[in-house]
C-alpha positions in Angstrom: 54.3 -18.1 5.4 51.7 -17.5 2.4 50.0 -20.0 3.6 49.3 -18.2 7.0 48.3 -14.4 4.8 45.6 -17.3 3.0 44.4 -18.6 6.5 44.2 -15.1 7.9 42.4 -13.4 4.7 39.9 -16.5 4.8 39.0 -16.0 8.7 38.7 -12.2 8.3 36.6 -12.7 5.2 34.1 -14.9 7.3 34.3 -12.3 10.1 33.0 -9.9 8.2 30.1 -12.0 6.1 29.3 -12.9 9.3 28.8 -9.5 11.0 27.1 -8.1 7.0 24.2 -10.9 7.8 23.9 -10.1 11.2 23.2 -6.6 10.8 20.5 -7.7 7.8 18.9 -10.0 10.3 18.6 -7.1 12.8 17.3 -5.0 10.3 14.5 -7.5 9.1 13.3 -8.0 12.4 13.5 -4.5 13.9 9.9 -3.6 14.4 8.6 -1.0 11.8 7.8 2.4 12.7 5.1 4.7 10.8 1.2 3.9 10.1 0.3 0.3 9.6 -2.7 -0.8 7.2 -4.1 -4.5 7.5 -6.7 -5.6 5.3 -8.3 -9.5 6.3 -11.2 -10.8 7.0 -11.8 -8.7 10.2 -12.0 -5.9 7.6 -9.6 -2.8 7.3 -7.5 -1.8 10.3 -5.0 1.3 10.3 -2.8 1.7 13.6 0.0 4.2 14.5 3.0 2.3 15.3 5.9 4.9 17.3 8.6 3.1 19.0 10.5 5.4 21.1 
């Protein structure tokens, strides 16, 4: 029977790590909102970015 708690606690752990990095990889490639400023060799570039 305590091995069972062990097996359960392990798999929800996982669950959960794996939904914490799935919401970080969301996050890093949500597109950003807000002015944008690009300096390269085309110069200096400034665009609006709004998402609605």
């Amino acid at each position: 029977m305590d091995n069972r708690n062990i097996l359960y606690a392990v798999v929800g752990a996982l669950v959960i790590a794996v939904g914490v990095l799935g919401y970080k990889v969301y996050q890093d490639n949500k597109k950003p909102q807000g002015l944008q400023i690009n300096v390269g060799p085309d110069g200096l570039k400034i665009q609006n970015k709004s998402y609605a």
